[in-house]
C-alpha positions as CSV (number, residue, x, y, z in Angstrom):
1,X,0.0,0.0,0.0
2,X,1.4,3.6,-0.7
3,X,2.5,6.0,2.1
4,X,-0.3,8.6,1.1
5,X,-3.2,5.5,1.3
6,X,-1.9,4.6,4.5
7,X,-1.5,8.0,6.0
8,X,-5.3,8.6,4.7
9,X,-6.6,5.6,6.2
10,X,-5.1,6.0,9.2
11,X,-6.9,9.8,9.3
12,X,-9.9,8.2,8.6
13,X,-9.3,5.8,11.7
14,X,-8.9,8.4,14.1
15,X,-11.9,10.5,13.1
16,X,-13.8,7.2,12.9
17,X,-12.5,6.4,16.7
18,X,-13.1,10.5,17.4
19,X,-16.2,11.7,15.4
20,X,-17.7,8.3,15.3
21,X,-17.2,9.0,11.4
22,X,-14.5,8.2,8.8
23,X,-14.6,11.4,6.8
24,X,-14.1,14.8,8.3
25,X,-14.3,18.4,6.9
26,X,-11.2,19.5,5.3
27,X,-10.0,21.7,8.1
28,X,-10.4,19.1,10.9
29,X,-8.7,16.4,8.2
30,X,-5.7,19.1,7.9
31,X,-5.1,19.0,11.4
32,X,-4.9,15.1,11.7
33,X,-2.7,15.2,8.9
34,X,-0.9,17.6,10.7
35,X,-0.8,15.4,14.3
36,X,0.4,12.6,12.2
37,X,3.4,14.0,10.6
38,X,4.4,15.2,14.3
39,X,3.8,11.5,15.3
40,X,6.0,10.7,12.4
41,X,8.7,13.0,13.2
42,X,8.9,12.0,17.2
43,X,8.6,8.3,16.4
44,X,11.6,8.3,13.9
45,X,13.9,10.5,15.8
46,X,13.3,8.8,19.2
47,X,13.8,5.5,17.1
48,X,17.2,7.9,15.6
49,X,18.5,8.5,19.2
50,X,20.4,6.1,20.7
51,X,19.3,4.7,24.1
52,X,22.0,5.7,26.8
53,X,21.5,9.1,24.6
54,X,18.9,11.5,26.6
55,X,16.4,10.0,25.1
56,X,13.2,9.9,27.0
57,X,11.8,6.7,27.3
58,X,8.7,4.5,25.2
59,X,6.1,5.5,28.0
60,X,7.3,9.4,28.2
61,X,6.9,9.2,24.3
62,X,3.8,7.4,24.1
63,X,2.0,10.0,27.0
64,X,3.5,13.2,24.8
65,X,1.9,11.8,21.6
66,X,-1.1,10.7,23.2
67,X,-1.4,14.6,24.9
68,X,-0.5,16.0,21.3
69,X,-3.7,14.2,19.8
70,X,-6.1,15.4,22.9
71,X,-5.0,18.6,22.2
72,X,-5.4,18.6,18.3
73,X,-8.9,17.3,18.8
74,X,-9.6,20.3,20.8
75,X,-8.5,22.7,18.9
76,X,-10.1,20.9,16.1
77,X,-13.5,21.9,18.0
78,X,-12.5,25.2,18.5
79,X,-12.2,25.5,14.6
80,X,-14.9,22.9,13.6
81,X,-17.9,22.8,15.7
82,X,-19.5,20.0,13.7
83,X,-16.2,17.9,15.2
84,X,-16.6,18.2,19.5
85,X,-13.9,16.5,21.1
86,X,-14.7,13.3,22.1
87,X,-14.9,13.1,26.3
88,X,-11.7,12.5,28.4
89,X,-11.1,8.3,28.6
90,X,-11.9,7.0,31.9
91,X,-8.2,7.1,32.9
92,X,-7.7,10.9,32.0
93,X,-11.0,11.9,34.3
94,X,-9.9,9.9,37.3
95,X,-6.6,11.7,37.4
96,X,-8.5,14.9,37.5
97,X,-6.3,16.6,35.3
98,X,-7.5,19.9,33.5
99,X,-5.4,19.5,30.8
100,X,-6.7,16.2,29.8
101,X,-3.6,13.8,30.0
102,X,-1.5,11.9,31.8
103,X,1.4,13.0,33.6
104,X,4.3,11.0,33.0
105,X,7.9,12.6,34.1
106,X,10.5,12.5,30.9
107,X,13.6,11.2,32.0
């Protein structure tokens, strides 16, 4: 499968998993796409860094990216009304954080 048709279906899966819908208005698509390069970017130079490096570690990485993606489907809201961002997971509203994430110290 090509790069493009993967990166489109895996848009599509998050705002199926978000919106409870596959396809998405342009400017909420744009900022998946956008997420996704980040996720990209992270993931390859993490993978890029060597370990005894000061690299943070899997579960540091995992919580940022995870935090990146709350915070893109917010801001998707903010821009695309039609897309409200799904509630916070079980886990996120028993640690009774505002900003909607997990706090995980980077090392």
């Amino acid at each position: 499968m090509p790069r493009d048709a993967i990166r489109e279906e895996l848009v599509a899966t998050i705002a199926e998993g978000a919106y409870g819908r596959r396809e998405v208005p342009p400017l909420a698509r744009l900022a998946l796409v956008g997420w996704l390069s980040g996720v990209e970017g992270a993931t390859l130079d993490w993978i890029g860094t060597p370990p005894a490096a000061a690299r943070p570690g899997q579960d540091a990485l995992a919580a940022l990216l995870v935090r990146q993606l709350r915070a893109t489907l917010t801001v998707i809201e903010e821009f695309v009304p039609d897309c409200p961002a799904p509630p916070p997971a079980p886990e996120e509203a028993a640690s009774g954080s505002n900003d909607h994430g997990n706090h995980v110290p980077v090392t």
